[in-house]
N, C-alpha and C positions, 0 to 999 in steps of 0.2 A: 752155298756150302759153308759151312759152318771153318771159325779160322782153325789154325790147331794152335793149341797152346803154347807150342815150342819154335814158335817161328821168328826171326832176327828182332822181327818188330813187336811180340808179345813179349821176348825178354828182352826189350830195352825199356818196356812199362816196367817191369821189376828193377832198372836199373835207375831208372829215374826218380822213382818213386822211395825207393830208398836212401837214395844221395839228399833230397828234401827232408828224409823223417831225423837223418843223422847231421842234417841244418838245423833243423829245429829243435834235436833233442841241445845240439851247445847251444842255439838262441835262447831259449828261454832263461836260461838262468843268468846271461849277461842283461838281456833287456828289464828283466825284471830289477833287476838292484837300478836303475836306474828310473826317476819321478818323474822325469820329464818326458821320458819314451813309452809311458807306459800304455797310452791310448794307440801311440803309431805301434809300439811293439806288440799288442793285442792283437790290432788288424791283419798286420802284414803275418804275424805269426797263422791266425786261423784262414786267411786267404790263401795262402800257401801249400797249409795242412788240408784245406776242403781240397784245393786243385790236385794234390796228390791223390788224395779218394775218387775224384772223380775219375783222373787216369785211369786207376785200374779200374771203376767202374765201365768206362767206354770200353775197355780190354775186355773185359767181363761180356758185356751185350755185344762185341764183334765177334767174338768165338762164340756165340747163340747164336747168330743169326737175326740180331737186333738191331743191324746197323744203323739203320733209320733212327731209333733212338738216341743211338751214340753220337749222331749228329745233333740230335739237340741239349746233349749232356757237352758236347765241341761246343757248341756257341756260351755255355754258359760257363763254360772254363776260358774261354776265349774273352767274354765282357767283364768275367770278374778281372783277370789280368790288365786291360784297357784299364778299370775303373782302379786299380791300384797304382800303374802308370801316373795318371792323372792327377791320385790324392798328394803321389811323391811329388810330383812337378809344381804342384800349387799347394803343397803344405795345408793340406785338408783334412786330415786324420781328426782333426779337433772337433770340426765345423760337421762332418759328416757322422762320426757318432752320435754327437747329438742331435742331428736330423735322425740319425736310424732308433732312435729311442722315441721322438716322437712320433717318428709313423708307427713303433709297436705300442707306445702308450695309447692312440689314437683307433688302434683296430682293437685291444681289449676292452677299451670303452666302450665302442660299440658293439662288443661283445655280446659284456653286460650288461647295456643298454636293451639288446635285444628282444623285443616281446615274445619268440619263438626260443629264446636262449635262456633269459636271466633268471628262471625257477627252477632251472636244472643243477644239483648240488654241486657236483664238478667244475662251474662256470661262477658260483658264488664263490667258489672256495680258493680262488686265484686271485691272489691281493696284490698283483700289480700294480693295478687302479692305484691304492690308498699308498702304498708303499712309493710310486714313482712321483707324488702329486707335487710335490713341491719342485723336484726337476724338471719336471713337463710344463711348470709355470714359468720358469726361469726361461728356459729351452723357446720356449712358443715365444718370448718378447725378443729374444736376439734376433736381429735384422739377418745378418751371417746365416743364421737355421732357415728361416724363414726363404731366404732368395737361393737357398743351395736346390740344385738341380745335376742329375746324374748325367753324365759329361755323354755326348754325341759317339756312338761309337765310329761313326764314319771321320768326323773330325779328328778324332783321338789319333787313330790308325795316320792320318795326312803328318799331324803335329808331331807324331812319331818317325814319317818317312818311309813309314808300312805299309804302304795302301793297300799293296797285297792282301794284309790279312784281313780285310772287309772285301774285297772284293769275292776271293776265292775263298775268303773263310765263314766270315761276320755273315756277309750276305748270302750266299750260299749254304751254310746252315739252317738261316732263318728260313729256308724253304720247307725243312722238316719241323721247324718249331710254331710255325701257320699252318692251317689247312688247306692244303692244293688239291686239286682236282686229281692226281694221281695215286694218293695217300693210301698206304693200304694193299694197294694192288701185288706187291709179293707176298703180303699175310695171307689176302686173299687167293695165291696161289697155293699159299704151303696148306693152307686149312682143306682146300680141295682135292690136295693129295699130286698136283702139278708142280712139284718140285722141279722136274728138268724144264721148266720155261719160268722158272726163278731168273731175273737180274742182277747182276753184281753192282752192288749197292755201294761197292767202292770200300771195303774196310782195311785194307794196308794202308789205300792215302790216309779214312778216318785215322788210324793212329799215327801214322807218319806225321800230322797237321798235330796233332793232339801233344804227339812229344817233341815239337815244336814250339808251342803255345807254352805248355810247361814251362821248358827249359831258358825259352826268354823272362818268362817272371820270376824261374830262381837266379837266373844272371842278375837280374833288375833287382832283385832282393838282396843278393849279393853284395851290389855296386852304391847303395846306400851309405854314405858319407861316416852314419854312427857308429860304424864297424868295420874290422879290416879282417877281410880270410884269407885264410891260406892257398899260396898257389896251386897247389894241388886239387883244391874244389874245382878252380875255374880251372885249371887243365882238364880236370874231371868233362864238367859242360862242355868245353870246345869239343872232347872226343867223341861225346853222344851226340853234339850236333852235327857232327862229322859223319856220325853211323848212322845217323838220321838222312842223308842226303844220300849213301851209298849199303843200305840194309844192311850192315852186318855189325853184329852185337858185339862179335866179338874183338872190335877193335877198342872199345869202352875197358878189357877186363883189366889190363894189367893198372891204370887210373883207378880205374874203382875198388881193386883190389887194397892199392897204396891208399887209398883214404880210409878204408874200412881197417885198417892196419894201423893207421895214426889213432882212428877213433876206439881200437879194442888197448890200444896202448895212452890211454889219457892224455896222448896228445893234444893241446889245443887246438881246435881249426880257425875259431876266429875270437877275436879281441875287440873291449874299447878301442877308438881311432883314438889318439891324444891329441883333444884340444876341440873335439866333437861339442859342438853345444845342443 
């Protein structure tokens, strides 16, 4: 059965998801005047902003009756989090951009290269290639680019003190994100018109875990040394993770209300830290 859209946990995806968009409407323009942040403040700003879309994308396929899907849109909100964890912890932002520029220089070339691709006007007319060459030469001789590898989700989660979330999250995701031998089988009930011997696929936990996952990478985004926010964001977070453990939205409102009211009122939420390098 399909979720309904007005339930504790379909409005705390709107309540999440919006305490992020109104992060990152004040981030951008602090990180941006700053040269030295500009690779970490890129990353963390569009890791953020995807995990927010995905949220209400998994809200979206649970009220359809896609939950299966929505688990492996979880795992992929759940590994980007891990892998921004990891960049903060070992000051990677540098080293992994420019690994993510050479694996995209690397599949356009091959693009182009393509005997089935390269005469199709579309595929010439994307000047990547010539435009990235001198970076992608730079890039491929650095040892750092070269030996970067995307961090273990299982390790990540231990190094964290999470285990939890590989056990019951990471791993157990990955079961909808592989082909198992059961895969299907409530499609294949709804398509044959056996709706009443549908399974419950589980989609309050799916969102429950989901604005979970969120809410620890806005905290962690948060908690970053080059900025200092306002108590009231993180009062904000601890109440939705609060409403998160005991379903009800509505203890979130009067928090969410007070920041939404700072933010219609140009109050700042967050600042340079002084002495941030």
């Amino acid at each position: 059965m399909a979720m309904n859209e007005h339930t504790p946990e379909s409005e705390l995806t709107e309540q999440v998801a919006t305490t992020i968009a109104v992060v990152l409407f004040e981030y951008g323009p602090l990180f941006s005047k700053e040269p030295d942040l500009a690779r970490k403040g890129a990353i963390s700003a569009n890791f953020l902003a995807r995990s927010a879309r995905q949220l209400k994308s998994i809200r979206l396929l649970a009220q359809n009756d896609h939950v299966a899907c929505g688990w492996q849109l979880y795992r992929s909100l759940l590994e980007r989090f891990l892998l921004y964890w990891h960049l903060c912890q070992h000051d990677e932002f540098a080293v992994f951009d420019d690994w993510c520029f050479k694996k995209y220089y690397e599949f356009e070339n091959r693009l182009r290269s393509s005997a089935d691709l390269k005469a199709k006007p579309e595929v010439q007319q994307r000047d990547f290639v010539q435009r990235g060459k001198e970076r992608y030469e730079r890039v491929s001789e650095d040892e750092a680019v070269r030996a970067w590898r995307r961090p273990d989700p299982k390790g990540v989660t231990k190094a964290l003190d999470m285990k939890f979330l590989y056990d019951v999250g990471y791993d157990h995701a990955s079961g909808f994100v592989h082909p198992m031998s059961v895969d299907g089988y409530n499609d294949y009930l709804r398509l044959v018109a056996k709706t009443d011997m549908v399974q419950d696929e589980g989609s309050a936990t799916l969102l429950r875990y989901s604005h979970l996952v969120a809410t620890i990478h806005l905290r962690e985004f948060l908690n970053q040394p080059e900025f200092i926010w306002r108590k009231e964001l993180h009062d904000l977070v601890d109440a939705i993770r609060a409403a998160i453990l005991d379903g009800r939205a509505d203890v979130t409102t009067p928090f969410f209300q007070k920041v939404l009211l700072l933010n219609s009122q140009q109050h700042p939420l967050g600042k340079r830290a002084e002495g941030a390098d």
